[in-house]
N, C-alpha and C positions, 0 to 999 in steps of 0.2 A: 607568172609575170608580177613584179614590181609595181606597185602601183603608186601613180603619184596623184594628186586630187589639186586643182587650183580652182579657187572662186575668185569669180569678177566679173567685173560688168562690160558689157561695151562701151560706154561713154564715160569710160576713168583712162583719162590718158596715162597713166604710170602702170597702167594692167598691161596696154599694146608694146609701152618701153622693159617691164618685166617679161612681158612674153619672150622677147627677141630676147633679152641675156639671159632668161633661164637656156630658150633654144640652144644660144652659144656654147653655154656649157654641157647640156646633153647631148648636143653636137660632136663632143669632142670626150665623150666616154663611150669605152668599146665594146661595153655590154649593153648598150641602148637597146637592142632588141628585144631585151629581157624586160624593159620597162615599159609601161602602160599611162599613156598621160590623159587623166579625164578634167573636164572642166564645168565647175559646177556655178549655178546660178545667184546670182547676185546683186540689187540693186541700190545704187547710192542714194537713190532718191526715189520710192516706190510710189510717191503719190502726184511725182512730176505731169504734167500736162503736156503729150505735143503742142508746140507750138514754133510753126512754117515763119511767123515774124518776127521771132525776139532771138537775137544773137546769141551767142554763149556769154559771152564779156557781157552781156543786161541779165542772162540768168543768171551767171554767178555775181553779178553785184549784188542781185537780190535776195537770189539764197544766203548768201554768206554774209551781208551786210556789210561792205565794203562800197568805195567807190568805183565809178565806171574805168576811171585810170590804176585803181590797184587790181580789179579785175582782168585788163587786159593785161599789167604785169606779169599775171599769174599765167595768163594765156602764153603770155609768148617765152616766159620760161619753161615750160612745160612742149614748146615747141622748139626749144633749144636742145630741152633735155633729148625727145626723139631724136632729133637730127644726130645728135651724136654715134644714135643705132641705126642711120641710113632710113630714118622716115619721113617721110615729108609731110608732117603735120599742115593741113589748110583751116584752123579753128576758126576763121571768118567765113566759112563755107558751114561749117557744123551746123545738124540742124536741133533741134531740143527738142528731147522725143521721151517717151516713157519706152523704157527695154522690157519689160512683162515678154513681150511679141516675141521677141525677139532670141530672150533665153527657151523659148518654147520649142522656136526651131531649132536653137542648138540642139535640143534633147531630140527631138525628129532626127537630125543628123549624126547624134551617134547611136540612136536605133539600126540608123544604115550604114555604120564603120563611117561615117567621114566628118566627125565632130572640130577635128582638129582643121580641115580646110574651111569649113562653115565660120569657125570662130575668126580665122583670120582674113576670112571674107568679109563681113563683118565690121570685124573694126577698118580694115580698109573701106570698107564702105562708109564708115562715119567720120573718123579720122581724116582721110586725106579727098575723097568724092563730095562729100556733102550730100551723105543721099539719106533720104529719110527713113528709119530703121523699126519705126513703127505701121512703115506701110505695108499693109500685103503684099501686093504686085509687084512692087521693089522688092520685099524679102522673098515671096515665089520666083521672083525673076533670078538674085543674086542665087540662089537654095540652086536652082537648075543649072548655073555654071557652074558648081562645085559639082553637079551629077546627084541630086539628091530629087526622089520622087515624093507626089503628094501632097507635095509643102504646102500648095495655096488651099489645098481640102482642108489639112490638119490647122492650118491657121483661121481659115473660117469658124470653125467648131472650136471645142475646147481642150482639145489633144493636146498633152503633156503640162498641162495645167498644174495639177496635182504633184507633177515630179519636179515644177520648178517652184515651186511652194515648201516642198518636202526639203530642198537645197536650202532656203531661204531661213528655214525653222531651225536645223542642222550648222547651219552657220551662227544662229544665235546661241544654240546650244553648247558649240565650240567658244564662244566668245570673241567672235568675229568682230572685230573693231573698223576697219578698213582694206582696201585689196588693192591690191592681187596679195593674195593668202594663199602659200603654198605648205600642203601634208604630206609628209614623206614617207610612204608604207607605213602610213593611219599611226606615226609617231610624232613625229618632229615637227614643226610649226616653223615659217617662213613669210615674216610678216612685208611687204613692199617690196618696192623693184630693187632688191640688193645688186651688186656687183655681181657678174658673171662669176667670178672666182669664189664666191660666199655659195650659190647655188652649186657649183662643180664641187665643193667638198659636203656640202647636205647629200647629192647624190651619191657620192662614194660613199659614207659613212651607211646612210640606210643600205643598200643596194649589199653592202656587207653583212651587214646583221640579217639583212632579208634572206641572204644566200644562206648563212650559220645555221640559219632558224628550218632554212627548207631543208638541209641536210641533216638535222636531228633525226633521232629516230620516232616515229608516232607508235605511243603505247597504247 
């Protein structure tokens, strides 16, 4: 298998709009079974606080240092952008949460083959529900529709701790600027939510060489 690597976070809306056009275009290549898509951890802001009071348009005035009006500009371009790809962004609903938790259970879930449904559990959970993503109970709750066991043990204790640490190190060592960051069979670098058609020729090109390289002979 092919393997493709994407880092990101849950609460970067241009990760949820890259996800769906990367999809698009792996969608629509016919050797998709050959390819393996993992997704590794990531956070914009690791030292964020939940917090159930303060909007997104008050956190990013504040992180960013802008005003409360070019904040929610940025909110609602960035919910234009979705809508393009059929998402219904509710960024007044969004809650501000530290993802630590979060990327934990990704890795819980592709310990059990279902990473790829957890992640877009997920950001629908934060994206368009408003549901809090640093809570247990909600992420054991949402973990159990996608079919995934143990979530609320493993999130109690310290399970996968170390593996989304090990991402987080890995991606500075890449030189991880911002995400969604996508690696093409541990070559090619793929920096934002490009256009579907920019992803559909990274996958051909690697997915070639990948092929080339499996059919040499090993000496």
């Amino acid at each position: 298998m092919m393997k493709i690597e994407i880092w990101s976070d849950i609460v970067c809306p241009f990760c949820y709009i890259g996800k769906r056009r990367f999809e698009n275009a792996l969608a629509k290549f016919d050797k998709k079974d050959q390819i393996e898509v993992i997704y590794k951890s990531f956070q914009l802001n690791p030292e964020i606080k939940t917090d159930m009071d303060k909007s997104v348009v008050q956190y990013l005035s504040e992180s960013k240092g802008v005003t409360l009006e070019k904040a929610r500009e940025m909110t609602e371009y960035v919910t234009q952008q979705a809508g393009i790809e059929g998402l219904d962004y509710k960024m007044d609903k969004a809650v501000v949460a530290n993802t630590f938790r979060s990327h934990r259970l990704l890795h819980l879930a592709l310990a059990q083959g279902l990473q790829l449904e957890m992640k877009e559990r997920l950001l629908k959970a934060y994206f368009i529900e408003g549901k809090n993503i640093d809570d247990v109970s909600i992420l054991a709750d949402l973990a159990k529709e996608v079919g995934i066991t143990n979530a609320e043990e493993t999130l109690k204790n310290d399970n996968f701790t170390d593996q989304v640490k090990r991402d987080l190190m890995e991606s500075k060592q890449i030189g991880i600027q911002g995400v969604p960051f996508f690696v093409f069979n541990g070559k090619y670098g793929i920096s934002g939510a490009q256009e579907s058609k920019v992803f559909a020729e990274a996958i051909e090109q690697s997915f070639k060489e990948w092929e080339e390289d499996a059919l040499q002979p090993k000496g």
